[in-house]
C-alpha positions, 0 to 999 in steps of 0.5 A: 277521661271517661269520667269527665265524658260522663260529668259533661253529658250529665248536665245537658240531660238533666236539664233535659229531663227537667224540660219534658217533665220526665223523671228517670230512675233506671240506668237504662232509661238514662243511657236509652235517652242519651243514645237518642240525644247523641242521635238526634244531634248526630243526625242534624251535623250530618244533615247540615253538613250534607246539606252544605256539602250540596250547596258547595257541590252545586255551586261547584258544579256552576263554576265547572259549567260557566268555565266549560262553556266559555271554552265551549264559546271560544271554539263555537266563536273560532269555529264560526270565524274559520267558515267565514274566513274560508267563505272569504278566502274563495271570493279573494282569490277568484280572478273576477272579483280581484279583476273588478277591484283592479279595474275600480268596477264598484257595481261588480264588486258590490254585486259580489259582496252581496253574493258573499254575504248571502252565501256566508250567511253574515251581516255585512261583507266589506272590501278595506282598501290600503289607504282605509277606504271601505266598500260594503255589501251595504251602501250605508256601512258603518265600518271604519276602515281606517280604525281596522287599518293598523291591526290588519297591517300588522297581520291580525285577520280575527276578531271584533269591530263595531258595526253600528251599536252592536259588535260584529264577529269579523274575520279578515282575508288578504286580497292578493294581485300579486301584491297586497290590495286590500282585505276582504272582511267578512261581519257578523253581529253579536247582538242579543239574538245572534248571542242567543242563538250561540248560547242554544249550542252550550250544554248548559243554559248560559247568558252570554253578551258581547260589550265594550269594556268601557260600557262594564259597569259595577262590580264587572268593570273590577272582575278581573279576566277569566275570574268567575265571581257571584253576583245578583240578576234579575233571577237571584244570585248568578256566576259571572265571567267576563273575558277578553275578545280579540279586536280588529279595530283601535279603541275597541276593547270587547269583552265577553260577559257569561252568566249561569244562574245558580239557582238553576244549578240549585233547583237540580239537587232539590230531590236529594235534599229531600231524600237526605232529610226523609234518611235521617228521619229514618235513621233517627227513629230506627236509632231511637228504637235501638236504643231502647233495646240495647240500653236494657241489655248493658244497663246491668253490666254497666251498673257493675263496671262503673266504678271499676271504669271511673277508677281506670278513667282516673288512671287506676290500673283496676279491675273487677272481680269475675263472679254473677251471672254468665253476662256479667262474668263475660262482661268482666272478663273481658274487662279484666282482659282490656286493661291488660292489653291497654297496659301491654300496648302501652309498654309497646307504644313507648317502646316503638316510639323510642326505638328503630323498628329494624335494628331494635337500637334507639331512635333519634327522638330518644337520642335527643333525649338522652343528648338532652339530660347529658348536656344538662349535667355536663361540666369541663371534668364531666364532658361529652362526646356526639358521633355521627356515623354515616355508611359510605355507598350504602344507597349503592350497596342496597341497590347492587346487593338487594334490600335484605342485604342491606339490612343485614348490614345495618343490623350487623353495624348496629350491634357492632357498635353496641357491643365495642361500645357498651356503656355508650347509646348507639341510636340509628338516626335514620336511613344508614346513619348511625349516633353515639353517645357518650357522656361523662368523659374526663379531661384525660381521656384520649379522644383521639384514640377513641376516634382511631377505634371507630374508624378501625371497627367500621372501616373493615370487611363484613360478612353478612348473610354468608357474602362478604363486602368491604364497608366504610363510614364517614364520622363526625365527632363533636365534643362539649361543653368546648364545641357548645354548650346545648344539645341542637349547637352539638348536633350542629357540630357533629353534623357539620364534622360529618359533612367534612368528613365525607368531603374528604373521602370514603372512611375518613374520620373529622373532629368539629372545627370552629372553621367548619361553621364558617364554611356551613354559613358561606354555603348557606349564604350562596345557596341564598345567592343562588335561588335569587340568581336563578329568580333574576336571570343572572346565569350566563352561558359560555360555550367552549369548542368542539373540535373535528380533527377529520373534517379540521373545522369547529362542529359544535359547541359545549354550553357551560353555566357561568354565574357572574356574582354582583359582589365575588365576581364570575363564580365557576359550575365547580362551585355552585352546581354541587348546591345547585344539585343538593337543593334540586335547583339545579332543574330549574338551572338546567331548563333554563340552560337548555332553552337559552342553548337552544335559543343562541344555537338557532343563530349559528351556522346550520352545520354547528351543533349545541351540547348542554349537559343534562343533570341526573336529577333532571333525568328523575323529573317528567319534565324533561322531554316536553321542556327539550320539544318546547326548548326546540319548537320556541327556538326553531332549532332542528333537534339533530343539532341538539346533543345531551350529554349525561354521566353513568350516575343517571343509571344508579337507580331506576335504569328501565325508566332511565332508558325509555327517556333516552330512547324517546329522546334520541327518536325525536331526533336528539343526540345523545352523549355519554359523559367522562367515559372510563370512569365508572364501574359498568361503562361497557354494560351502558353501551350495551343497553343504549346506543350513544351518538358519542363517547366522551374520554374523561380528561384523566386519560387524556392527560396521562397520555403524554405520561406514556404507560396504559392510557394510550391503550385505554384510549386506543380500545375506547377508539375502537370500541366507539366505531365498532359501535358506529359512535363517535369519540370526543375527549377532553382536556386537550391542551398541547398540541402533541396531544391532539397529534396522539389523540389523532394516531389513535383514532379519536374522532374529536377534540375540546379543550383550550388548545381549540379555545376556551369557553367563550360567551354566546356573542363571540361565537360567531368570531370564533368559528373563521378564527378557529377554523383557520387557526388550527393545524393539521400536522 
């Protein structure tokens, strides 16, 4: 490498020196000249660059000033309309001005107009009566009242309308006597002098013109609203922006035009320019003398490190013999010392390229690697075995037992295996999932029985760091050439074999079957559907429900997702929600879940309340609480009426984050439920932490309790734990009456399941609430 360096530079500086007509000898002359070209082309890239980087800062810093000072213009514009509109409201709703109107008394009416108009400070005042008669401050008006008729009508009181050749500013004020007779309009022209006089208020020197669109020409009629696009004026190139003003009359279409010469932005930067020049000519001569000195201080050395560096550049582990004068003994000493470290650091490099920094096994590159030759070789008498081990709970582990526990464990299961397994490459593909391979297999072998053995060593008791905890895995066996006949088809497989295995349960064991990669594609294809669902607004949503046995009414509503398929039908949560949530598309879903439940419970009785379920991935997001405020302001529904519902899972993980979100939401009004009470590990310490509004009794309970045993006392002491926390308790599955009557006894609060109705559309809600209400017995 360093030989090909020197080869290319030899070339230019030969020609060089041919150039100049210097003749140079001495090894020290050739490197001081190619440290100054090196030098000289180094500081004239970085001129240019930096001189480009200002061009582009400048230009830049244009387009940021024209953006903030059409945000500027717009304040400036409303700010302006806002002191008329209040000039106007006073004149409107003085009982004179509204008697004189009345009573059709012109002279005092234009008499106060005109009072208006001076006292406002505008160009014109105009009363525009309900058949779009004008009377004006100005006797030969030119406003149209019949082009403003419509807009005013419809509620628009802000915007421009044209008076005479120019446009005017004008702000509308309803004349009220009580009933509405008329608006008060308040004009002020937006010609070349009031523009400039605007434009002085900008912080930077802004050219700005108020035209109808039809009056754009060239390449502004094609710029689209609020682009910024660069254009040639009177005074070189320029930034453009053209936007949109609202309009008070029909067939008006005003435009806001903005204009910053880029010239001036340009002319700021010219002193940096120069001081970045009069530095690289600095730094060219300083470095040129630099070179000089330190050229005559390496030429010796370099001299004698030449070939020993062209052999090494070659590929030739070589070094030099330490002998000479103290400089060059240093010199090779420490080149002597460089190729050892290289060739060490090689070693290290290749090692750590191919190996877990943790457990020290393989990684998945050389796994596939050696996956690779072993496919390469197989044979139906020479087969070979791909296992995919996964840790069951392992995220759970780390996070209840501490990061050094957990690796511990994985170091523990790592060796484990490498030692049942010798002969065999044990790799840790990456977080807590393990891969063993075992290639040469003969058709006897019982792979069975091998399979019995990995599920024995890894489905026990480990004790680690003097602490004890029972570990299981899940694993996926793939065998070839039967399951495929490449290495990425064998992975395929054994992944494949995995996730069957951990659907199956916690240490279950799966060998690839031809059905499971049916399955994967069904899958695959569904999350297709699903995204182009979610795209088109396909989702529906159902309500189910909730029912108060105290009050023996309907109050509320459970919002349940339903995905009617265009080929397979309605299509249940149960199905598409476990992918929903494996993608993270299920925080699009639930966004749209909690509008829509929104929307459709601000039509429903102000005593009915709507529950959404709130997803734990949807917790993780800092979208939430704005999308909850904008969900309740678009929809107008009061936040009491809205209740989250969330499982424990939403506290694996960051608890303190979780727990600040729910506390900021349940301060701006909301409820806030804890779903299938009952069956995690730590219900009790989450009451403790976060006060709920309700408590939801997992169905499993509820179901039991006509089975008699436990489940009536474990719903008796939820009962009673909930209303000496002041909360409320729903549960779930109620399908019999004799259910409901139980539930009763033991003092739950309320009821959902098909017994109160099913999950019906959001357009049968309002039939259901009379028919529920009326239906359900008390006994």
């Amino acid at each position: 490498m360093k030989r090909s360096i020197v080869q290319a530079l030899d070339q230019p500086l030969r020609r060089l020196r041919k150039a100049i007509g210097v003749r140079v000898r001495s090894l020290g002359s050739r490197i001081a000249l190619l440290y100054v070209v090196l030098l000289a082309v180094v500081t004239t890239a970085t001129l240019i660059a930096a001189g480009s980087g200002v061009n582009t800062f400048a230009y830049e810093t244009a387009e940021r000033e024209l953006a903030a000072n059409s945000r500027v213009f717009d304040q400036i514009i409303a700010s302006r309309q806002r002191q008329m509109a209040d000039a106007g409201e006073v004149v409107a709703h003085d009982f004179g001005f509204r008697e004189a109107l009345a009573t059709g008394d012109a002279p005092t009416l234009v008499s106060a107009l005109q009072s208006l108009r001076d006292r406002a400070k505008v160009s014109e005042v105009a009363i525009v009566q309900l058949d779009g008669s004008v009377i004006s401050s100005n006797m030969a008006t030119t406003v149209k009242g019949t082009a403003m008729l419509s807009r005013l009508e419809n509620g628009a009181d802000r915007g421009v309308i044209r008076l005479g050749q120019a446009q005017a500013l004008g702000a509308a004020v309803p004349i009220e006597m009580p009933e509405l007779a008329g608006w008060l309009v308040l004009l002020n022209t937006l010609g070349p002098a009031d523009m400039a006089q605007l434009s002085g208020l900008s912080a930077a020197p802004i050219e700005a013109r108020v035209i109808e669109r039809a009056q754009l020409y060239g390449h502004l009629a094609s710029l689209q609203l609020g682009q910024i696009a660069e254009m040639e004026g009177r005074d070189g190139p320029r930034l453009v922006r053209v936007s949109a003003i609202p309009s008070l009359e029909d067939g008006n279409e005003p435009r806001l035009v903005m204009a910053h010469s880029l010239n001036s932005v340009l002319a700021r930067y010219f002193s940096l320019r120069l001081v970045l020049m009069l530095i690289g000519l600095f730094g060219l001569l300083a470095g040129a003398w630099a070179a000089v000195r330190l050229s005559r201080e390496i030429a010796r050395p370099l001299q004698l490190l030449a070939e020993a560096a062209r052999a090494y550049a070659g590929g030739a582990v070589a070094k030099v013999k330490v002998e000479g004068a103290m400089e060059v003994r240093s010199l090779a000493s420490s080149f002597n010392a460089m190729v050892d470290a290289v060739e060490e650091r090689e070693q290290q490099i290749m090692h750590a390229s191919l190996h877990d920094a943790l457990t020290g096994l393989p990684n998945r590159r050389f796994f596939i690697e050696k996956l690779d030759r072993a496919v390469a070789r197989q044979s139906g008498s020479h087969r070979t075995l791909v296992a995919f081990i996964d840790l069951d709970d392992f995220k759970a582990i780390n996070d209840a037992m501490g990061h050094p526990f957990g690796d511990g464990l994985l170091r523990s299961v790592g060796q484990t295996l490498q030692e049942r397994f010798p002969n065999a490459m044990v790799a840790r593909l990456g977080g807590d999932e393990f891969g063993l391979l075992l290639e040469g297999i003969e058709p006897a072998t019982d792979c069975t029985a091998l399979a019995r053995t990995l599920e024995t060593l890894l489905n026990r008791e480990l004790t680690i760091d003097g602490r004890s905890i029972a570990v299981s895995a899940s694993i996926g066996i793939a065998i070839g050439p039967q399951d495929a006949g490449s290495s990425d088809s064998l992975l395929k497989c054994s992944d494949l074999a995995l996730l069957r295995a951990r659907n199956e349960g916690k240490g279950a064991c799966h060998f690839f079957e031809p059905e499971l990669d049916a399955e994967a594609s069904r899958r695959r294809h569904l999350e297709i559907d699903l995204r182009r669902a979610i795209r088109d607004g396909d989702f529906e949503l159902y309500f189910q429900p909730l029912f108060s046995m105290s009050e023996n009414r309907i109050k509320g509503f459970e919002a349940l997702m339903r995905w009617p398929h265009k080929e397979h039908g309605m299509i249940g949560p149960a199905t598409f929600i476990p992918i929903a949530e494996e993608t993270g598309l299920i925080v699009q879903l639930g966004e749209w879940a909690l509008r829509d439940a929104c929307r459709q419970a601000a039509q429903w009785p102000e005593d009915i309340s709507v529950a959404v379920n709130i997803s734990p991935r949807q917790l993780m997001t800092d979208g939430l609480a704005p999308c909850i405020a904008q969900a309740l302001a678009q929809s107008g529904l009061s936040a009491s009426r809205l209740e989250l519902e969330i499982t424990e899972s939403v506290f694996i993980g960051n608890v303190d984050k979780t727990l600040k979100l729910l506390h900021s939401l349940q301060a701006l009004g909301v409820r806030v439920a804890l779903d299938d009470f009952g069956t995690g590990y730590s219900s009790l310490s989450y009451l403790r932490s976060f006060p709920f509004n309700k408590i939801k009794i997992d169905q499993s309970f509820v179901r039991a309790l006509e089975e008699g045993g436990s489940a009536h006392a474990i719903v008796r002491a939820i009962a009673t734990l909930a209303d000496a926390l002041g909360m409320e308790t729903l549960a779930e599955g109620v399908e019999t009456q004799a259910l409901m009557d139980i539930l009763r006894h033991e003092g739950c609060d309320m009821i959902q399941g098909y017994l109160i109705g099913r999950p019906v559309p959001g357009e049968q809600v309002q039939r259901l609430l009379p028919s529920q209400q009326k239906t359900v017995s008390l006994s």
